[in-house]
C-alpha positions in Angstrom: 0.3 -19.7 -0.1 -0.5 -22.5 -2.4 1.6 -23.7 -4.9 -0.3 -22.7 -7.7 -0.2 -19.3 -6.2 3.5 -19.3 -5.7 4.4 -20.2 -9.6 1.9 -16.8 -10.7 4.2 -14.5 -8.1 6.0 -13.4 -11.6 3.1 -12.5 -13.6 1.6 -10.8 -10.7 4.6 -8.9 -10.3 4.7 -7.8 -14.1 0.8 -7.0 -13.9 1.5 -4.7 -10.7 4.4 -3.1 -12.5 2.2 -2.5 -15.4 -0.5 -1.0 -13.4 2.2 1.4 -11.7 3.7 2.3 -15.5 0.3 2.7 -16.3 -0.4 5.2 -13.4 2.8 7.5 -14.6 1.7 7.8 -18.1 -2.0 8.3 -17.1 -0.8 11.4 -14.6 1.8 12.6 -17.3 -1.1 12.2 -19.8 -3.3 14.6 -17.1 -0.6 17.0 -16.2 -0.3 17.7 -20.2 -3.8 18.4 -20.7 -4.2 20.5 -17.8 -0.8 22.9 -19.1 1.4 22.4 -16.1 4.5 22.8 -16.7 7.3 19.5 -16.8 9.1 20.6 -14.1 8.5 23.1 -11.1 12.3 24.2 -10.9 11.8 23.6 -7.2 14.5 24.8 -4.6 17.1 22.2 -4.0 16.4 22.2 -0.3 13.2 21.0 -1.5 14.8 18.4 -3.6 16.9 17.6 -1.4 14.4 17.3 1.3 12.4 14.8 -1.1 15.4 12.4 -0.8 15.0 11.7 2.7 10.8 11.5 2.2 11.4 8.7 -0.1 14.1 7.0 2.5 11.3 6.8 4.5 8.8 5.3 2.3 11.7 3.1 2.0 12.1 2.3 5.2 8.4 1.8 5.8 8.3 -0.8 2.7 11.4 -2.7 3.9 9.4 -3.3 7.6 6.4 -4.1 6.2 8.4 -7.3 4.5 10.3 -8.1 7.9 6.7 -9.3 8.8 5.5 -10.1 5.1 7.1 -12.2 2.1 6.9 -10.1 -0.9 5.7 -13.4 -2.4 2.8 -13.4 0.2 1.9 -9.5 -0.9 1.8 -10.0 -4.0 -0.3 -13.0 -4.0 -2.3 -11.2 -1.5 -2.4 -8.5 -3.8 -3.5 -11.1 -6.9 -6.3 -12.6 -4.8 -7.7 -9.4 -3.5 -7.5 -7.8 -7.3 -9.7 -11.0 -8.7 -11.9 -10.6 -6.0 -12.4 -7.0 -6.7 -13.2 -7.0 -10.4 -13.6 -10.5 -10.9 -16.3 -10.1 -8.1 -15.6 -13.1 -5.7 -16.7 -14.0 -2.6 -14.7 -11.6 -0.2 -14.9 -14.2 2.8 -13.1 -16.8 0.5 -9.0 -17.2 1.4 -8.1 -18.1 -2.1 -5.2 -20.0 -1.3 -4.1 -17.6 1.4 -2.1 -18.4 4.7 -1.8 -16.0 6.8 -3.4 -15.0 9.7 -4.0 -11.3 10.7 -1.1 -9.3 11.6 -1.1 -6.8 14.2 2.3 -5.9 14.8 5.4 -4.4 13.2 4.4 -1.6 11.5 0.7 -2.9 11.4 0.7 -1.5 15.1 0.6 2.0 13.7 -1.0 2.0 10.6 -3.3 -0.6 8.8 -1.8 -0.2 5.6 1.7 0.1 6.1 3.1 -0.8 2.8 0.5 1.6 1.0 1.7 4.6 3.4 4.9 3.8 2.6 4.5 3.8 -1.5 2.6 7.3 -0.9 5.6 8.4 0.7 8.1 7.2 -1.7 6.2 8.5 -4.9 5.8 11.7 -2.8 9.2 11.7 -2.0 10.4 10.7 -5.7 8.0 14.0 -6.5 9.9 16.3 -4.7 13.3 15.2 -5.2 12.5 15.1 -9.5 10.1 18.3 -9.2 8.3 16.6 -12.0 4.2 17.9 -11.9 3.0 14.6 -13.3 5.1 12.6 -10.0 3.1 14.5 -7.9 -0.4 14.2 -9.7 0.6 9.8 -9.6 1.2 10.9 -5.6 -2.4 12.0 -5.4 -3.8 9.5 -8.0 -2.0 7.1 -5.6 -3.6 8.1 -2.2 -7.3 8.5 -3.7 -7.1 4.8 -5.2 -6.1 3.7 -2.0 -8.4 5.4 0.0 -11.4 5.7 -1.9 -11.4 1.9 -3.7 -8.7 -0.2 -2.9 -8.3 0.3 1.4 -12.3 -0.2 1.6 -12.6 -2.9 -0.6 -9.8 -4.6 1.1 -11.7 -3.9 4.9 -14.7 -5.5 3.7 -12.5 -8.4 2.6 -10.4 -8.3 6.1 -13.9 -8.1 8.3 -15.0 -10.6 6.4 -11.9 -13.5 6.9 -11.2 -12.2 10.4 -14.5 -10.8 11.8 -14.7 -9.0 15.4 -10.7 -9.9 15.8 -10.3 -7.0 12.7 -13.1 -5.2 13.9 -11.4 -4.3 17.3 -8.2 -3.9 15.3 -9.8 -1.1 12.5 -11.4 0.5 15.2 -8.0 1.1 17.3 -5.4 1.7 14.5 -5.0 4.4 11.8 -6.0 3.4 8.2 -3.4 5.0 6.1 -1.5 7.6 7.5 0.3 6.1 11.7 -0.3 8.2 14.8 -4.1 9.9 13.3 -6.1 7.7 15.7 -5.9 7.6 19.3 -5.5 4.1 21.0 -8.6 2.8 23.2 -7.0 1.0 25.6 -3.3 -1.2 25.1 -2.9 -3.7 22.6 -1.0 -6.6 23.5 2.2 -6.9 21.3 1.7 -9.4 18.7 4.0 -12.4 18.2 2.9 -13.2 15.3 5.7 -13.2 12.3 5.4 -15.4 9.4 7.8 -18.2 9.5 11.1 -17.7 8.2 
């Protein structure tokens, strides 16, 4: 990433955390309105069961940055918001680095780390029992799937062409193992320098 970039990673991180606090209080905002009670007094195998959802969301988060910098997300991130309201050029890299990644958990799943924040706020919903976790949970999914994934494809097809074509067209968007494999991919080497 350019330097420039680089030295905004801290206000990028505070804008994303606002946008997540901003998400809560929106869905805590919704499940008031709509009467639903604070908590569902759900059973504690439940809860208990919601622990181990968000260790997997966890897990999913922590291999998507064995193959990404956080630094490089989040700047990702930055570049693709200004692009989306700021209404860029979608084809423009912005400052970015990176070639398309195929492998880690990008072999199952296009968007790994936003599969894995679904199931860690779906995870968090069960363990708290909390009806506005669970309305953020479904917030969550439909941003990404009906705004921020396709935006983001357009921008991918765009910077990578046929290469991300082939890709989309053989791997899951959002949730791994939905779409069956034509053909065998080749493992990827590629892993961002360390």
């Amino acid at each position: 990433m350019a330097e420039a970039d680089v030295g905004r990673a801290p206000i990028i991180f505070l804008a994303i955390a606002a946008l997540v606090v901003g998400l809560f209080a929106l869905s805590f905002l919704i499940s008031t309105l709509l009467g639903f009670p604070f908590a569902l007094g759900l059973p504690i195998e439940v809860r208990l069961a919601g622990s181990a959802i968000v260790l997997v969301g966890l897990v999913m988060m922590g291999w998507v940055f064995g193959y990404r910098k956080p630094a490089d997300v989040m700047i990702s991130t930055y570049v693709t918001f200004m692009k989306l309201f700021k209404g860029a050029p979608v084809a423009e890299m912005a400052g970015r680095t990176e070639p398309l990644l195929v492998g880690g958990p990008q072999r199952y799943v296009r968007n790994p780390l936003y599969f894995g924040i679904v199931v860690m706020v779906l995870g968090w919903a069960a363990l708290t029992g909390y009806s506005f976790v669970f309305i953020a949970t479904v917030a969550l999914l439909l941003w990404f799937s009906l705004v921020l994934i396709p935006f983001e494809e357009r921008e991918l097809y765009a910077l990578f062409g046929e290469q991300w074509k082939k890709y989309s067209d053989e791997t899951p968007m959002l949730i791994p193992f939905t779409k069956r494999r034509k053909g065998v991919r080749p493992p990827s080497a590629v892993r961002p320098p360390e």
